[in-house]
C-alpha positions as protocol buffer text, in pm:
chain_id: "A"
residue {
  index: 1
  type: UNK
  ca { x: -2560 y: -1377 z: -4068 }
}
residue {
  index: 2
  type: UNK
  ca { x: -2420 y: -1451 z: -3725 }
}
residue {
  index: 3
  type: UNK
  ca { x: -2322 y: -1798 z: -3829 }
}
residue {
  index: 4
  type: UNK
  ca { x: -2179 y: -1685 z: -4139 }
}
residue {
  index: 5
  type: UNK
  ca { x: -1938 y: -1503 z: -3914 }
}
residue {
  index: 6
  type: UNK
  ca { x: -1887 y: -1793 z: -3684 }
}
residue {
  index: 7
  type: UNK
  ca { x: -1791 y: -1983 z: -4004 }
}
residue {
  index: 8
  type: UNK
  ca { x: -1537 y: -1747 z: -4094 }
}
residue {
  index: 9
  type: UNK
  ca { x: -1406 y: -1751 z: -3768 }
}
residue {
  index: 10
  type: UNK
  ca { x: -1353 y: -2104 z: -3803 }
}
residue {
  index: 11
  type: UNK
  ca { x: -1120 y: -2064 z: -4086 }
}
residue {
  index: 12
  type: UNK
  ca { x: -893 y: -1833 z: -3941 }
}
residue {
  index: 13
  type: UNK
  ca { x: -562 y: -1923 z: -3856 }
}
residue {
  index: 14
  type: UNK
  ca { x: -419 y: -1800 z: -3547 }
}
residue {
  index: 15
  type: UNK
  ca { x: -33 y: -1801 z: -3462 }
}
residue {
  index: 16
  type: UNK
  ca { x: 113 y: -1906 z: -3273 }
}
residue {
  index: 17
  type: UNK
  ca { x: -153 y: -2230 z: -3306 }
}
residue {
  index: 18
  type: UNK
  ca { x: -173 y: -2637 z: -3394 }
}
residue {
  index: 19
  type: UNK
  ca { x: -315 y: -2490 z: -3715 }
}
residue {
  index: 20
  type: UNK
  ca { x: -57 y: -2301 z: -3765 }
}
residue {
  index: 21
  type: UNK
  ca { x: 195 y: -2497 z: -3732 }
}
residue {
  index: 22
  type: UNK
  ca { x: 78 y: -2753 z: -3937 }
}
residue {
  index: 23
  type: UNK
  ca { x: 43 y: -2494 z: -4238 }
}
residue {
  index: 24
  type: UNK
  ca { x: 364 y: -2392 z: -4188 }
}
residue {
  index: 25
  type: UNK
  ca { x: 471 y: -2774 z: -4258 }
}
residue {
  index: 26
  type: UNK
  ca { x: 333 y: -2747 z: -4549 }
}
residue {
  index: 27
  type: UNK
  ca { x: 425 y: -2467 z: -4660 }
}
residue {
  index: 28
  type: UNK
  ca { x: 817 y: -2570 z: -4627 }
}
residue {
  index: 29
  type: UNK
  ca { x: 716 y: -2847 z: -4806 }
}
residue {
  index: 30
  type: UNK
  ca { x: 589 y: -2710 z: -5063 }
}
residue {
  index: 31
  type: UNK
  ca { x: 893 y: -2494 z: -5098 }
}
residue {
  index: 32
  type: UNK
  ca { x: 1127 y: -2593 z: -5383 }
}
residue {
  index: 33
  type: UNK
  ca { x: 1327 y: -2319 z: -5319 }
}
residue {
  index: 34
  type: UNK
  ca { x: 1369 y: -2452 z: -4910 }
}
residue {
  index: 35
  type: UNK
  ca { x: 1415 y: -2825 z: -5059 }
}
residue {
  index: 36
  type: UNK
  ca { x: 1675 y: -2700 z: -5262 }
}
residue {
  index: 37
  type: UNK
  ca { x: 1880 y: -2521 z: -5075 }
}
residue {
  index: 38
  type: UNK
  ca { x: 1851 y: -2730 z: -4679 }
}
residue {
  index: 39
  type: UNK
  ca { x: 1862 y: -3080 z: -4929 }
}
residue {
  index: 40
  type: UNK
  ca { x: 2168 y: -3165 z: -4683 }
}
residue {
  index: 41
  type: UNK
  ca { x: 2008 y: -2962 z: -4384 }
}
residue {
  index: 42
  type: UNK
  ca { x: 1989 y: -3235 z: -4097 }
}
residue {
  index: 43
  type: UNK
  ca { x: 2129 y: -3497 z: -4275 }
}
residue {
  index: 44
  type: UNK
  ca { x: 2408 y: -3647 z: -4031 }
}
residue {
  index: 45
  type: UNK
  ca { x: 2336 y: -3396 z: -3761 }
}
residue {
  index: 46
  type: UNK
  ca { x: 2019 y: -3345 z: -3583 }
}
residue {
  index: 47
  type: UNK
  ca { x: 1839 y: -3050 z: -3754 }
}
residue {
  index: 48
  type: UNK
  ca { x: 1566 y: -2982 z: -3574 }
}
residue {
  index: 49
  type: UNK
  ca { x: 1458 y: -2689 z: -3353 }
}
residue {
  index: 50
  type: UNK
  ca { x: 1266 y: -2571 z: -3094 }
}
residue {
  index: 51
  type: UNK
  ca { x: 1067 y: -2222 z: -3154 }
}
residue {
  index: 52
  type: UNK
  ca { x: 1061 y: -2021 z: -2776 }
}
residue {
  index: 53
  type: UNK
  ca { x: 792 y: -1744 z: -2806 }
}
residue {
  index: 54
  type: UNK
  ca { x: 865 y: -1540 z: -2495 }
}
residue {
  index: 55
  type: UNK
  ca { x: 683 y: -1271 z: -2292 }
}
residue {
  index: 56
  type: UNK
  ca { x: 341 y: -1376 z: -2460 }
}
residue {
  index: 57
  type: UNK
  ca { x: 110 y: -1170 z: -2390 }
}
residue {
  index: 58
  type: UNK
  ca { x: -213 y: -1376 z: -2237 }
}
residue {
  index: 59
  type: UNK
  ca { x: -270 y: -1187 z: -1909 }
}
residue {
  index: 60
  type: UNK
  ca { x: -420 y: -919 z: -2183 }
}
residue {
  index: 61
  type: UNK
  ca { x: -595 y: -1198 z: -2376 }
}
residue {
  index: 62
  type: UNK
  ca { x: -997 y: -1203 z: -2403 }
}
residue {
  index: 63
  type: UNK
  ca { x: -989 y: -1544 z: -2274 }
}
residue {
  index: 64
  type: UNK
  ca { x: -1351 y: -1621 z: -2327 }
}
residue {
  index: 65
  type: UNK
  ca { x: -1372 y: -1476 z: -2683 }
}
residue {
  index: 66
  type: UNK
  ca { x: -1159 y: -1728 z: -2861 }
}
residue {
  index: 67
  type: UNK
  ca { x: -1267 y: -2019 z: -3023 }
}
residue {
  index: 68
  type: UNK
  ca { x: -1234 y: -2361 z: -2785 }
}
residue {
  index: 69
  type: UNK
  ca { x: -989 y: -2520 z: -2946 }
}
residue {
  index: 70
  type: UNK
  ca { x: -703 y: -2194 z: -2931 }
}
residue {
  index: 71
  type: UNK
  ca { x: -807 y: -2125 z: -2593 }
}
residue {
  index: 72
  type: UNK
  ca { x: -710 y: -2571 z: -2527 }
}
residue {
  index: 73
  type: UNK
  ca { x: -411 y: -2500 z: -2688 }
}
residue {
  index: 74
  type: UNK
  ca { x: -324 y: -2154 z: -2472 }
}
residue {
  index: 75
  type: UNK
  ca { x: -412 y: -2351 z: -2199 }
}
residue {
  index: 76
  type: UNK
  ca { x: -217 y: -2652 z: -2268 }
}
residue {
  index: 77
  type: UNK
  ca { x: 96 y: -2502 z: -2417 }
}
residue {
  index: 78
  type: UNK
  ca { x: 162 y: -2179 z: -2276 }
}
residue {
  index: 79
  type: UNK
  ca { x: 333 y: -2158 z: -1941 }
}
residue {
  index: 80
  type: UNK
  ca { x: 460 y: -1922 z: -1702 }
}
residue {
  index: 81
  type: UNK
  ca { x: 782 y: -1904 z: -1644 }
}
residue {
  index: 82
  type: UNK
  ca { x: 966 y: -1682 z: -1367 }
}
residue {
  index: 83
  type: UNK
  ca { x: 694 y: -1422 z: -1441 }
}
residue {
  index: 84
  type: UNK
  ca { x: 704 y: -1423 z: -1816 }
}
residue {
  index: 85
  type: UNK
  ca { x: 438 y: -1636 z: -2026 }
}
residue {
  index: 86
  type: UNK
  ca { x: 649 y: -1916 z: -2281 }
}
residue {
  index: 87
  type: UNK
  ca { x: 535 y: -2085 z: -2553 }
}
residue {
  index: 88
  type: UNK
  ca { x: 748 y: -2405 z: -2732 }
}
residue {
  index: 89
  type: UNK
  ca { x: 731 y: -2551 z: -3066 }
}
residue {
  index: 90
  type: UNK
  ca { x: 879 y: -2845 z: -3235 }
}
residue {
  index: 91
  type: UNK
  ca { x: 995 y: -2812 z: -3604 }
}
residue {
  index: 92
  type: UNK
  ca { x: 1175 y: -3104 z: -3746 }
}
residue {
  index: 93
  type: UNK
  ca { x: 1392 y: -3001 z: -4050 }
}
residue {
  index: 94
  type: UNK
  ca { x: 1587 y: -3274 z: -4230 }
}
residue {
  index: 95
  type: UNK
  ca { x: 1710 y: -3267 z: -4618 }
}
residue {
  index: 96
  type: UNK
  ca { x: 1474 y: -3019 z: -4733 }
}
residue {
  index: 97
  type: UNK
  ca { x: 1170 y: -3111 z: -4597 }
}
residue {
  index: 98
  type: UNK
  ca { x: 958 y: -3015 z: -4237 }
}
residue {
  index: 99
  type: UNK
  ca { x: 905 y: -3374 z: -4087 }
}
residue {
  index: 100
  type: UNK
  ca { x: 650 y: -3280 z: -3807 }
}
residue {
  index: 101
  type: UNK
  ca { x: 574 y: -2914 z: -3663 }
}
residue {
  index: 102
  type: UNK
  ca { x: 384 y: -2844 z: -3369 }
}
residue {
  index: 103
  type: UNK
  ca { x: 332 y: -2669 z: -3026 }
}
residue {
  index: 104
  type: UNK
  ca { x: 549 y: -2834 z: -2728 }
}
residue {
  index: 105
  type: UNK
  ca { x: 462 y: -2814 z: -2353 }
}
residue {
  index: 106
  type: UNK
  ca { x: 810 y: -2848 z: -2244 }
}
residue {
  index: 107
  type: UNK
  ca { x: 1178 y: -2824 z: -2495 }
}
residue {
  index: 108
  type: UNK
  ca { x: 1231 y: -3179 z: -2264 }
}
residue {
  index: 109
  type: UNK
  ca { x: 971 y: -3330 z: -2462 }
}
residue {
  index: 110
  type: UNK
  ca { x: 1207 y: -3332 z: -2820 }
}
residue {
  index: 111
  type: UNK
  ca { x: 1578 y: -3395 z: -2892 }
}
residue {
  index: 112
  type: UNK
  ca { x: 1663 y: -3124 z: -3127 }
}
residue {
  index: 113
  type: UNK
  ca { x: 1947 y: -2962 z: -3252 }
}
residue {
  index: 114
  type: UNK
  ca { x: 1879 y: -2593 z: -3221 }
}
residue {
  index: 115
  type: UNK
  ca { x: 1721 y: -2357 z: -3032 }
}
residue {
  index: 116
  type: UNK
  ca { x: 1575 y: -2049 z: -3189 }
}
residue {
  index: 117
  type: UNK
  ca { x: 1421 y: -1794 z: -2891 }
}
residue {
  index: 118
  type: UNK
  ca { x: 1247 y: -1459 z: -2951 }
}
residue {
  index: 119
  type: UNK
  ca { x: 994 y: -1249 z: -2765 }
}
residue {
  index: 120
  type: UNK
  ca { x: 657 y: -1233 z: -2916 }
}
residue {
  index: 121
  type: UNK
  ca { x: 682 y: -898 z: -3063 }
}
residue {
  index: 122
  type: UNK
  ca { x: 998 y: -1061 z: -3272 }
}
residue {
  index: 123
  type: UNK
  ca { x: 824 y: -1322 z: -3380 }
}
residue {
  index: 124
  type: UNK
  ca { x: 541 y: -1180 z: -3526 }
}
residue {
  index: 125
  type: UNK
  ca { x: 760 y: -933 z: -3761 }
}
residue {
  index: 126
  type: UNK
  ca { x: 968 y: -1221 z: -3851 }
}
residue {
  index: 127
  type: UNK
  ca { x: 548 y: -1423 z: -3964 }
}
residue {
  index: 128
  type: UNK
  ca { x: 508 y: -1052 z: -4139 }
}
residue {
  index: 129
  type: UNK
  ca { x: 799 y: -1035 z: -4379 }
}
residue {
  index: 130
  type: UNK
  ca { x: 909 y: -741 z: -4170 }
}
residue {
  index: 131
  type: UNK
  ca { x: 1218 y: -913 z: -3975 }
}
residue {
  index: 132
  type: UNK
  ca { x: 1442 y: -1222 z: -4162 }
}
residue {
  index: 133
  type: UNK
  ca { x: 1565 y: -1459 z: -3904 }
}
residue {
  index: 134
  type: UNK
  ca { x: 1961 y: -1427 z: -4010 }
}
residue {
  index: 135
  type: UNK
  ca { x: 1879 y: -1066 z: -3956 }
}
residue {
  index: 136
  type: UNK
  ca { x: 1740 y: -1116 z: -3620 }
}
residue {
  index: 137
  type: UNK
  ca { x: 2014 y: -1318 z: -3487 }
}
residue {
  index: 138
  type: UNK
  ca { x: 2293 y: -1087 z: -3607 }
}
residue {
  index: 139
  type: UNK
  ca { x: 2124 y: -813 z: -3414 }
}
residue {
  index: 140
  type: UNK
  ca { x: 1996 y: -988 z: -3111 }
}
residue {
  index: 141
  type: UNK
  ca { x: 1645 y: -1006 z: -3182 }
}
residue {
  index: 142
  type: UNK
  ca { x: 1648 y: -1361 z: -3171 }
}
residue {
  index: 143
  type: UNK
  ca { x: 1895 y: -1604 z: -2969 }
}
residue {
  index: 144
  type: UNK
  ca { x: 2017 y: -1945 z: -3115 }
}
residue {
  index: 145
  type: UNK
  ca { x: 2171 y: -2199 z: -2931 }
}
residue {
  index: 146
  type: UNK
  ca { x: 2286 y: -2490 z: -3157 }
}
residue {
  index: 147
  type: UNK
  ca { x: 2611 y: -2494 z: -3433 }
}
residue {
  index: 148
  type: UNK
  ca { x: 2562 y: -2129 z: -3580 }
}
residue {
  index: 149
  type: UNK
  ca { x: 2851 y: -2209 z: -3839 }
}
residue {
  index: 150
  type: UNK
  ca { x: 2603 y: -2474 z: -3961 }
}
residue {
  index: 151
  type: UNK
  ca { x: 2288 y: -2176 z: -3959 }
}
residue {
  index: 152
  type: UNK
  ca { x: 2492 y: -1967 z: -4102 }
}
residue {
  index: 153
  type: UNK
  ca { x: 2594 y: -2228 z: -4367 }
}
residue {
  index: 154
  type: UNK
  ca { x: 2232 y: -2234 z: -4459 }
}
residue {
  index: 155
  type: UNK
  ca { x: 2176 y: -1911 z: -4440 }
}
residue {
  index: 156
  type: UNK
  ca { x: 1978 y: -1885 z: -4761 }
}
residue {
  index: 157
  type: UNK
  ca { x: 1763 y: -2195 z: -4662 }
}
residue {
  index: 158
  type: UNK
  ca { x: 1643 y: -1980 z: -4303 }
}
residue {
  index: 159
  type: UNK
  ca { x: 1566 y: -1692 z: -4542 }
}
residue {
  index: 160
  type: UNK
  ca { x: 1296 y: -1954 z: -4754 }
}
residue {
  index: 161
  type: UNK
  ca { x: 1155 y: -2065 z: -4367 }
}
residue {
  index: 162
  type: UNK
  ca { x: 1092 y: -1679 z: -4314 }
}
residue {
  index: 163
  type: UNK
  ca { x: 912 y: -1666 z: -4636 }
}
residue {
  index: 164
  type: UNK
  ca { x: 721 y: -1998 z: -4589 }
}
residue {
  index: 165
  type: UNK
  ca { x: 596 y: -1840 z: -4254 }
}
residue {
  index: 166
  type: UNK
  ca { x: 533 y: -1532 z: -4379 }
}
residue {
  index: 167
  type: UNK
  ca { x: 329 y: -1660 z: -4675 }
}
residue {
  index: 168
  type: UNK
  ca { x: 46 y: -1827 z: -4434 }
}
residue {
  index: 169
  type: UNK
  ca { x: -205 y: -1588 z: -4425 }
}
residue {
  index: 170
  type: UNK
  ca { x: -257 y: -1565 z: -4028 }
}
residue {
  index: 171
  type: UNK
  ca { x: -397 y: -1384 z: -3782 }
}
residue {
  index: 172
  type: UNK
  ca { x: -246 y: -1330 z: -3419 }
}
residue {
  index: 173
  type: UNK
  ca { x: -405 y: -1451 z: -3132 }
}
residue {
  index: 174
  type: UNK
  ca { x: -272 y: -1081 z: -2928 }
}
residue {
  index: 175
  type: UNK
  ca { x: -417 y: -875 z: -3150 }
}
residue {
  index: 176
  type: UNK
  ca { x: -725 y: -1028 z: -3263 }
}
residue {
  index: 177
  type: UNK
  ca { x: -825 y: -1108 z: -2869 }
}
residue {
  index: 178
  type: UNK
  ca { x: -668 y: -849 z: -2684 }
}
residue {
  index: 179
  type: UNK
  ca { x: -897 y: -718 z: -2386 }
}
């Protein structure tokens, strides 16, 4: 029974995560919906973004009860930052489709076009369907830096990436290892 368990385990997805990341790439791409309306998205001007995740919480993180390879990734990605834990991710959006997605170490690492920054709380209501991202920026739960006639252009488009992130079924790292 015990390995049964550790199998499950196995499966789950934790955001923020490689593996979750990656199934959000496919998830946009799998998104006619997001292909139809971003089909000019990036196309002539650099689309892509960087995800900030800020004031994560890992100082109240059970460290030692994650699996190996999310504790790598904590390790490897996650940095402290004038007091306040940050964690960076690469999404590369051009006409309609999600070239590459994946945890950064530093926003110096990528040339992108946009800059989408939230705290961690934000995030995960925008991953739950309880927070759309044009919603969050108009009332300062998220910052953007980057052309925001352009976001706002393609408004409709950032409303199919909320629902291609909320449809992963994920669970978060905070919450499932808090101390």
């Amino acid at each position: 029974m015990a390995q049964q368990n550790l199998d499950d385990e196995s499966d789950v997805i934790y955001f923020p995560s490689q593996a979750w990341f990656a199934a959000y790439k496919d998830r946009i791409n799998e998104n006619e919906a997001y292909a139809e309306q971003a089909a000019d998205w990036g196309v002539d001007f650099n689309g892509d973004f960087i995800f900030e995740m800020r004031n994560m919480p890992v100082d109240d993180l059970d460290i030692d009860a994650m699996p190996d390879d999310l504790r790598s990734e904590i390790d490897q990605y996650v940095n402290e930052e004038n007091g306040v834990h940050v964690g960076y991710s690469f999404v590369g959006l051009e006409g309609g489709k999600c070239t590459d997605a994946y945890l950064i170490e530093s926003p110096d690492e990528v040339d992108v076009g946009f800059r989408l920054t939230a705290d961690n709380e934000t995030w995960k209501d925008l991953m739950r369907g309880n927070l759309g991202v044009v919603d969050g920026m108009m009332s300062g739960h998220f910052d953007i830096e980057g052309d925001m006639q352009k976001v706002m252009q393609y408004s409709q488009a950032a409303v199919e990436l909320t629902e291609s992130a909320a449809s992963i079924d994920a669970a978060f790292a905070d919450e499932t290892f808090s101390k």
